[in-house]
C-alpha positions as CSV (number, residue, x, y, z in Angstrom):
1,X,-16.4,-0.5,-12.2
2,X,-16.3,1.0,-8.9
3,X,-14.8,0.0,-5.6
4,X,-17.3,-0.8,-3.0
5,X,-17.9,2.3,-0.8
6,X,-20.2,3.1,2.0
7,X,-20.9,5.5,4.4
8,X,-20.5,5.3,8.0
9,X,-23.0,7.7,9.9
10,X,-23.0,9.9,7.1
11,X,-18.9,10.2,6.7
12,X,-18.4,8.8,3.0
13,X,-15.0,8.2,1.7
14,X,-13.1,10.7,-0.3
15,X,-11.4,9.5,-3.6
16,X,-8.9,11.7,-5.6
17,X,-10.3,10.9,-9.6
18,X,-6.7,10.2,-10.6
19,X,-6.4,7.5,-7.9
20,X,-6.7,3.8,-9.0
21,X,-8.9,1.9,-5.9
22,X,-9.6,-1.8,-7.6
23,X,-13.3,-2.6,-7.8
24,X,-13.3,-5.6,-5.1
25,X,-12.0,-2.9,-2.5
26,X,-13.6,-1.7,0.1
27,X,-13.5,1.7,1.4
28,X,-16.0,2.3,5.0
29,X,-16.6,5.9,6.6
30,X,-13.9,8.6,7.1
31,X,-11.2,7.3,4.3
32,X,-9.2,9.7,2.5
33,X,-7.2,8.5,-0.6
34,X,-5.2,10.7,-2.3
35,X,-3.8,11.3,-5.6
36,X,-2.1,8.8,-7.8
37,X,-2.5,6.4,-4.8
38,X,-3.0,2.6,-5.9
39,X,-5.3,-0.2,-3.9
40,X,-5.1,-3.5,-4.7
41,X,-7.9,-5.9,-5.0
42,X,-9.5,-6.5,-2.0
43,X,-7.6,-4.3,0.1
44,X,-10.5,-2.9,2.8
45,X,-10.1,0.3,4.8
46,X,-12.6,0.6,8.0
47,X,-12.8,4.2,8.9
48,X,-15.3,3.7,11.5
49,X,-13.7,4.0,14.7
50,X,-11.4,7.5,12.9
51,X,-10.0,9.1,10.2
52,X,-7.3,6.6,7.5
53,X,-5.4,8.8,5.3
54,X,-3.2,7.7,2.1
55,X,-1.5,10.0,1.0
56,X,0.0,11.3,-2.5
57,X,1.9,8.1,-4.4
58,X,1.3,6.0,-1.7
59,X,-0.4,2.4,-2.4
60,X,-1.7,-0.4,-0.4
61,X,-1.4,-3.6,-2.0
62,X,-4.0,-6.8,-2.6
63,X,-5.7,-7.9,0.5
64,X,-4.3,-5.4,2.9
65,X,-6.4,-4.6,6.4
66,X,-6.3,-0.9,7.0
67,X,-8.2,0.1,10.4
68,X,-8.4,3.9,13.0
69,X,-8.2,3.9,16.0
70,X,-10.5,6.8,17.6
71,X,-7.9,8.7,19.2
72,X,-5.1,8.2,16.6
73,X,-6.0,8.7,12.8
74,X,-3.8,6.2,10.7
75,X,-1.9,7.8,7.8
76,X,0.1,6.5,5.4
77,X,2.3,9.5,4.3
78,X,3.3,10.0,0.5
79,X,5.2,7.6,-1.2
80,X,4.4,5.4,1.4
81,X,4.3,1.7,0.2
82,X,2.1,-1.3,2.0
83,X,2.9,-4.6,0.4
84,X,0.2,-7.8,0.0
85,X,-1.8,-9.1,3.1
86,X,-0.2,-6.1,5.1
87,X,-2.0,-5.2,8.3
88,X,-2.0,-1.3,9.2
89,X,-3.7,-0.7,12.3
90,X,-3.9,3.0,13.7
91,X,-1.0,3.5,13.2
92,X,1.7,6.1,11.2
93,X,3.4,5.0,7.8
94,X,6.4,7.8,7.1
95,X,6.8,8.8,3.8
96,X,8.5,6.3,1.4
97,X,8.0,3.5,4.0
98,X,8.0,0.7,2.8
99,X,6.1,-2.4,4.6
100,X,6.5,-5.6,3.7
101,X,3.8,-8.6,3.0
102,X,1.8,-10.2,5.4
103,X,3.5,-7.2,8.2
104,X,1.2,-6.4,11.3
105,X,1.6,-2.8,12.6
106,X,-0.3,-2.3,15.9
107,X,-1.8,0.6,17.7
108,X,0.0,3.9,17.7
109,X,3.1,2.7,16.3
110,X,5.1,5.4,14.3
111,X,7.3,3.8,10.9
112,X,9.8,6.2,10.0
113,X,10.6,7.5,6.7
114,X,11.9,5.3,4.5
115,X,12.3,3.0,6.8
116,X,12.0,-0.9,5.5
117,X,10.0,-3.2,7.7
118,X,10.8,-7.2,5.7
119,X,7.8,-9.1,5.6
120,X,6.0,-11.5,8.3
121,X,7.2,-8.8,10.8
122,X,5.4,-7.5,14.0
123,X,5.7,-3.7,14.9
124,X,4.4,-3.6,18.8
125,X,1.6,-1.4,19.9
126,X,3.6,2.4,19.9
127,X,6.9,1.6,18.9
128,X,8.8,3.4,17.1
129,X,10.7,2.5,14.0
130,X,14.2,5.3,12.7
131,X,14.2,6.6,9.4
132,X,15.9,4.6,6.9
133,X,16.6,1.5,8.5
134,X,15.4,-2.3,8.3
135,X,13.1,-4.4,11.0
136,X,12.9,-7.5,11.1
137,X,11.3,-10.3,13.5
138,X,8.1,-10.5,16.0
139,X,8.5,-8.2,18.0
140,X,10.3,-5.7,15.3
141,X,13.9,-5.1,15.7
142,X,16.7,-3.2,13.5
143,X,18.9,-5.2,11.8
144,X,21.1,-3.0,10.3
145,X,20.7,1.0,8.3
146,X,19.4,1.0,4.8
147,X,22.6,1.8,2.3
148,X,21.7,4.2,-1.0
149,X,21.5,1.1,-3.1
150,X,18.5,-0.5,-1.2
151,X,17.0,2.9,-1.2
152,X,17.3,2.7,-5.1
153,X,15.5,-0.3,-5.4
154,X,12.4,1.0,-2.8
155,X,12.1,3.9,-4.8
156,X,11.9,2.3,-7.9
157,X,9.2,-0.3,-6.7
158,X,7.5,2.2,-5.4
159,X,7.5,4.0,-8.7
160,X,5.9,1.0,-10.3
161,X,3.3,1.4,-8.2
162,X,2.7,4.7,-8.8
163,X,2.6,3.8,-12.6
164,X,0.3,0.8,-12.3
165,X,-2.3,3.2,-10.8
166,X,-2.7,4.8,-14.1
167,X,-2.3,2.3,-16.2
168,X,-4.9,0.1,-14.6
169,X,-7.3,3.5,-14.2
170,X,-7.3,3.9,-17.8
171,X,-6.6,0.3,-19.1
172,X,-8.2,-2.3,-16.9
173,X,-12.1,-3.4,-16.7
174,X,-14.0,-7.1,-16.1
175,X,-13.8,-9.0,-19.3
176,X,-14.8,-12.9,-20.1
177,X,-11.8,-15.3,-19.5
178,X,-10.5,-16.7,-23.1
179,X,-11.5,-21.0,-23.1
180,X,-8.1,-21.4,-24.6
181,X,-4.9,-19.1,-25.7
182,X,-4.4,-18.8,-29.4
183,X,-0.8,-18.2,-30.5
184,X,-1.4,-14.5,-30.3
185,X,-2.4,-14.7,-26.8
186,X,0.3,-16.7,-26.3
187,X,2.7,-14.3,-27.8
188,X,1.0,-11.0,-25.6
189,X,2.5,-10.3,-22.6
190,X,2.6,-7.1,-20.1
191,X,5.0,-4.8,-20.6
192,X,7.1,-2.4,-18.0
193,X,9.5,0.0,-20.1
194,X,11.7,-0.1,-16.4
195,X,13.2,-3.4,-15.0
196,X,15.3,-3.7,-11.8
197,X,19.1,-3.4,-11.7
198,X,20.6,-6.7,-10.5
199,X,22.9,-4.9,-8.1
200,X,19.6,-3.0,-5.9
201,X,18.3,-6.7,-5.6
């Protein structure tokens, strides 16, 4: 199946074919998503007021609220990484950014790369977040410099993500719910050939 797409005034979104976009998505206008990105059911992306960019390996989690601004495109650079219920709002994502669920980032704010914003937090309207640290709170302040070990563990969710979008591209479509599990069904369960390392918890 295919994600819910329309056209604002002509502009139609712009899918890369080996990018995963979940069928209760929805994509509006001047949306760019790029290749191996991953969104999440009902993740929507209004690109009516300007341009919403997601770059290469970037992905935007279930129920995320991506919106443009019309003097400030919002892009979400490569690798960048927008967890569930995240709101992005004209804003700039760095590359390997990763923002946490349920996050609001407001107008013209600029993330920095890799930087870590926890979840629940509030970026104000154009402030600026440093590379590689961690914000926390409403309003958004740094709590302390990301160490190599957290950076591990960002880039190694991240990299699930980026593996999810081709597995579910090539490997998930609607089916019937089973009435009951047999012992076979019991017995099935998803597997991920990479697990976290206690110590990047």
């Amino acid at each position: 199946m295919k994600p819910q797409v329309y056209d604002f005034e002509g502009v139609v979104p712009v899918i890369d074919p080996s990018a995963y976009v979940h069928p209760s998505a929805v994509l509006i206008g001047d949306v760019w998503i790029g290749a191996g990105c991953y969104v999440g059911a009902g993740a929507v992306f209004r690109g009516d007021f300007g341009r919403i960019e997601l770059h290469e390996d970037a992905n935007v989690q279930d129920n995320c609220v991506v919106h443009s601004l019309p003097d400030f495109d919002c892009v979400m650079e490569r690798r960048s990484h927008m967890g569930h219920g995240a709101v992005i709002h004209g804003c700039r994502i760095g590359a390997g950014a990763l923002i946490g669920m349920n996050a609001v980032i407001l107008d013209k704010a600029v993330i920095g790369e890799n930087a870590l914003v926890a979840a629940m937090t509030l970026v104000k309207v154009g402030q600026v977040i440093p590379a590689a640290v961690m914000v926390t709170g409403a309003p958004a302040k740094v709590v302390r410099a990301l160490h190599e070990k957290d950076l591990a563990w960002k880039r190694l969710g991240t990299d699930w993500y980026i593996e999810l979008a081709q597995r579910a591209r090539l490997a998930s479509r609607p089916v019937d719910a089973l009435a009951a599990a047999s012992a076979e069904r019991m017995a099935q369960r998803t597997a991920w050939p990479h697990v976290l390392d206690p110590d990047l918890g």
